[in-house]
N, C-alpha and C positions, 0 to 999 in steps of 0.2 A: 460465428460466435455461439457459445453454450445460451440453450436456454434459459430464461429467468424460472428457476421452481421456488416456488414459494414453500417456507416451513410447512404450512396444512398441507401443502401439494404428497411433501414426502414424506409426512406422519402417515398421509394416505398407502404411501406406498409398503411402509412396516405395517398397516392394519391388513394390506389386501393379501401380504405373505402369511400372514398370520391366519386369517382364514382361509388359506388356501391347503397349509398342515393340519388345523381341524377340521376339513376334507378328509383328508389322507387320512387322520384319526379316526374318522366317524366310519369311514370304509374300510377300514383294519389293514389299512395298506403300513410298506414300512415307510415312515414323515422321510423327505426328500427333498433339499435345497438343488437347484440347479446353478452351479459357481460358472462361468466361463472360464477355461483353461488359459494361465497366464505364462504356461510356460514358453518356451523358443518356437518349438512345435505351432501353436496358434497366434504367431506374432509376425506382421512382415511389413514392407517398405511401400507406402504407397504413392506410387512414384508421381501420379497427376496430385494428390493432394499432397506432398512433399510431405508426411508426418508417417513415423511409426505407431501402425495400428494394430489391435487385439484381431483375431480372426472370430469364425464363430462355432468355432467348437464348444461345447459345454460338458461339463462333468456333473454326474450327480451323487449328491454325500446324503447318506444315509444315516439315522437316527440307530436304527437294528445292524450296526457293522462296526466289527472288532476294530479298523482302521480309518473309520469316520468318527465312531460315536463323541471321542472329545470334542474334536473340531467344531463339528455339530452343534456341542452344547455351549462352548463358546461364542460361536456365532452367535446362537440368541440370548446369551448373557451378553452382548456388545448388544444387541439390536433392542431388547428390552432398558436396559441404560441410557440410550440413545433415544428411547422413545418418552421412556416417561421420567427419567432426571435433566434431561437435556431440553428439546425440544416442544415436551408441554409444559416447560417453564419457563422457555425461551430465555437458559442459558448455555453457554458454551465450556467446555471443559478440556485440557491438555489430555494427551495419547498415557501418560503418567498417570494424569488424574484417575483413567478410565480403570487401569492396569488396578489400581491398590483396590478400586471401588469394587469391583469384580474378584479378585484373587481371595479365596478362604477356603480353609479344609472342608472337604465334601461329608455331608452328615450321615455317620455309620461309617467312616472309615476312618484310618490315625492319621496318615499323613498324605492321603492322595487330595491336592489339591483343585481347583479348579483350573487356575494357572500356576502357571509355577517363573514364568519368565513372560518380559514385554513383548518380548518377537512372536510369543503365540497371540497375545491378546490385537498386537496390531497386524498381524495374518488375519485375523476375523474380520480385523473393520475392514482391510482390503477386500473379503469374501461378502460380507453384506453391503459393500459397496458396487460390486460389478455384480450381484444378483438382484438389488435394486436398482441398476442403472442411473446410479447417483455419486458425490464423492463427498468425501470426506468434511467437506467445508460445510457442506448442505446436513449434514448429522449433527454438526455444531461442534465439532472436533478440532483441537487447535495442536497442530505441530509447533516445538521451539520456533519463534520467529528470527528472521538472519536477512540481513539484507538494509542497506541506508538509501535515502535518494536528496538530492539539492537541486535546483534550478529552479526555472521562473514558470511555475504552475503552483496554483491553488487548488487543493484537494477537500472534497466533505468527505467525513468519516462517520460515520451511524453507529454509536453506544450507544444501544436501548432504543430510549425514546428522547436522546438529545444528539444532536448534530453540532463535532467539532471543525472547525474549519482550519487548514494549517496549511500558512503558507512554503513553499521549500524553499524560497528565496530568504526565509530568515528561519533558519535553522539552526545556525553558528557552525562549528567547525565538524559536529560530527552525523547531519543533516537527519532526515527524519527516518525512523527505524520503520521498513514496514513489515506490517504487522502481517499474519500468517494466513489470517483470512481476509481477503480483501474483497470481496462479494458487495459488499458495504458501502465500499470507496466509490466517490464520483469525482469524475475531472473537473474543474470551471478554472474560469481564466486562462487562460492557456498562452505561453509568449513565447514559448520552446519551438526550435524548427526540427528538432531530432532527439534522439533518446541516444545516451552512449551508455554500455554496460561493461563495466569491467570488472576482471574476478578476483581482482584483491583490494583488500580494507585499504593497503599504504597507496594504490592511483589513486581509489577516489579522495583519499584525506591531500595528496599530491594536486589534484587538480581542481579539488576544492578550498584549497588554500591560493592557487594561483586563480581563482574567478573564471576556470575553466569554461563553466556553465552559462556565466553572465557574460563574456565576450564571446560567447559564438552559440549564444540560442540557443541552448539544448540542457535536457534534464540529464542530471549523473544518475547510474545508477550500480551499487556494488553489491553482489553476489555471495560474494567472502567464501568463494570458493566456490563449489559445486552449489549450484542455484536451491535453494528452498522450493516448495510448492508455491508460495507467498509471492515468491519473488517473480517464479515464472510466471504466474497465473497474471500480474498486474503487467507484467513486460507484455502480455500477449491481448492485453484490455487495450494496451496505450496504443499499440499497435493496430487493432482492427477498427474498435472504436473512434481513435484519433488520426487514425489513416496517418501515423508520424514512422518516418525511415527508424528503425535501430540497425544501431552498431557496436557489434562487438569486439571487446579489447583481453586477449587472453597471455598467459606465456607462451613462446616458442616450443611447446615441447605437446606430444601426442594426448597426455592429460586434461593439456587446455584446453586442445584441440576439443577433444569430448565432450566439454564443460560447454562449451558450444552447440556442440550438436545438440546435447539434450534439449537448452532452452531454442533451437530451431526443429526440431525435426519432434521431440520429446525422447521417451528411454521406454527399453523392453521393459521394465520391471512393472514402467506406471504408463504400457500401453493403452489401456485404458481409458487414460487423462490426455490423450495429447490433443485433443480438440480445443481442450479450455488450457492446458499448458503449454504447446508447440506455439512459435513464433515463427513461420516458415517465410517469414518478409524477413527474418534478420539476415544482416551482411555479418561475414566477417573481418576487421578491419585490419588485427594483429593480434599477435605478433605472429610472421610467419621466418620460414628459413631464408625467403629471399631476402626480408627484411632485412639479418645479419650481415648477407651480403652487400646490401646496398645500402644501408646506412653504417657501415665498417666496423661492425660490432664483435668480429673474431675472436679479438683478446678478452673479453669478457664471458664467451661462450663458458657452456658446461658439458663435461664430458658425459653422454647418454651411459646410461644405465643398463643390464639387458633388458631390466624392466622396462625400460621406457622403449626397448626397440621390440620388445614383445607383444608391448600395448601397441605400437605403431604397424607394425603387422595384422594385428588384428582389425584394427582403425581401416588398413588397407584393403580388406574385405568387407567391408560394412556396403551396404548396397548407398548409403547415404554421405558415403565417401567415394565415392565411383567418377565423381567429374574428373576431366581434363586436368581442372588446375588443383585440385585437391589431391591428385594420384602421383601427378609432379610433386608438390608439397614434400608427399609424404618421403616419394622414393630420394628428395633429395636429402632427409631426415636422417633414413637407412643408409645414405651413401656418405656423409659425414659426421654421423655418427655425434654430433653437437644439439645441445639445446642453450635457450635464453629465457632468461626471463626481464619482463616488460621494465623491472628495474635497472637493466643492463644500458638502456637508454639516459640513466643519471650519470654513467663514463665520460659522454658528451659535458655537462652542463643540469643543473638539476630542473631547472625548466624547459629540459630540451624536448619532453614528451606535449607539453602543452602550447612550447611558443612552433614548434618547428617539426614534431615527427605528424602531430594529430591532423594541423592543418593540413600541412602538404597529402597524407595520406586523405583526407575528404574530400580536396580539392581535386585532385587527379582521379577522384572516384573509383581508386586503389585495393579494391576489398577482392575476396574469396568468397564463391554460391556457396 
């Protein structure tokens, strides 16, 4: 589990960079970040810690260089923001917020700005986040939050200086949103025997309308696709912290498959993160192609895509697809040329996911490493 850093801890860590370039200044050196290299090149599969991890290559951007110097100066407009709007006022501010607060024409010129688009100003926090060896949560930075959960656990939540308590057990029908940063969150009460995660908004509203969660011990939890930070980061608390099994519920097709992988293993982009994001206990439980086979789902299949047999290629060189049963999966993916999706199981019976596919697949202890 990630360390606990306290806010002073990482205010510490923007003052010690800071003097460490009024160094380089007072020495007439050219000022010099050391970023670690995030590309493919310094990124690889660690196979005894099941997680994709950064290597330790590092690059250094330069203050004095025609193909640094924005980047540069971006970086410490994110880090100066971060330091004294954010953190010494102990609030937190959205990736938007940061972007408009920072973006203005540069004085002495007509229209060269400082940024000009989101994707440079959230490339900096990624760079002052892996040359502080910190993330994003810890700067006080909040992505759109995505992601609901229901069942029978009691959560504290920390605004400020007051503690909300919410139970998931009464939630109503569209259960409790979580929130992007969850640093904050503590578990109590606890009456869940598993975590089940699935990656569409219509299972969890499906299985949380049939009591999915209150007849068989375990908390919902949906993704709404490709997992948040948020979402991962609290899947991966519940997990080490609460020593609780999760289980994952995705579509039959190579996409889900990923969507997967990221919140077990984590993703190249945010190798980085995957200590406090990767969930390397998860199972996963469905949907696969044997599925189709074996619960007679043919005539609802979907005809694959090349995209999808593209992505399943690639999928099939992944060093974190390389098991036995996961190579099978795939090749039989490529050899019928079909996918499904998890709604495909409403052809049966609209409770056939909750009274007859979930059980039997937990029972027989049914999943994919």
């Amino acid at each position: 589990m990630a360390k606990t850093e306290t806010r002073e801890e990482t205010l510490k860590k923007i003052d010690v960079m800071a003097e460490r370039l009024l160094k380089q200044a007072d020495a007439k050196e050219n000022l010099h970040l050391d970023i670690p290299i995030r590309g493919s090149s310094n990124v690889f599969f660690d196979e005894k810690g099941k997680k994709i991890v950064l290597g330790d290559k590092v690059a250094k951007r330069y203050l004095f260089n025609v193909a640094h110097a924005r980047r540069f100066m971006q970086t410490m407009l994110v880090s100066s923001y971060v330091k004294k709007d954010l953190l010494e006022n102990n609030l937190t501010a959205t990736l938007r917020d940061l972007y408009y607060a920072k973006k203005h024409t540069i004085r002495g010129t007509r229209d060269e700005n400082t940024i000009e688009e989101q994707n440079e100003s959230d490339s900096a926090i990624v760079d002052l986040e892996v040359s502080l060896d910190t993330f994003r949560e810890r700067l006080h930075l909040r992505a759109e939050p995505k992601g609901r959960m229901a069942g029978d656990m009691v959560v504290s939540d920390r605004v400020r200086n007051k503690v909300d308590k919410i139970d998931l057990a009464h939630m109503g029908s569209g259960g409790w949103a979580v929130p992007s940063i969850v640093e904050q969150v503590e578990f109590t009460d606890v009456g869940a025997e598993y975590v089940l995660v699935a990656e569409k908004n219509a299972i969890f509203d499906r299985l949380n309308e049939d009591e999915y969660w209150k007849k068989n011990k375990c908390i919902l939890i949906t993704t709404a696709g490709q997992a948040a930070r948020g979402a991962r980061r609290l899947i991966q608390r519940i997990s080490t912290e609460l020593k609780m099994p999760i289980y994952c519920l995705t579509d039959a097709d190579p996409y889900g498959w990923y969507i997967y992988s990221t919140m077990k293993y984590g993703s190249m982009a945010l190798a980085h993160e995957s200590d406090r994001l990767g969930c390397p206990a998860m199972k996963f439980l469905g949907m696969s192609i044997s599925d189709i086979e074996h619960y007679d789902l043919r005539n609802v299949t979907i005809k694959a895509k090349e995209v999808d047999i593209k992505r399943a290629q690639e999928l099939k060189n992944y060093d974190w697809f390389k098991s036995r049963e996961w190579q099978a999966e795939i090749n039989k993916f490529l050899d019928k040329k079909i996918k499904a999706e998890i709604q495909a199981l409403s052809s049966k019976s609209l409770q056939y996911i909750s009274k007859t596919y979930l059980p039997d697949k937990i029972n027989a202890q049914d999943f994919l490493p």
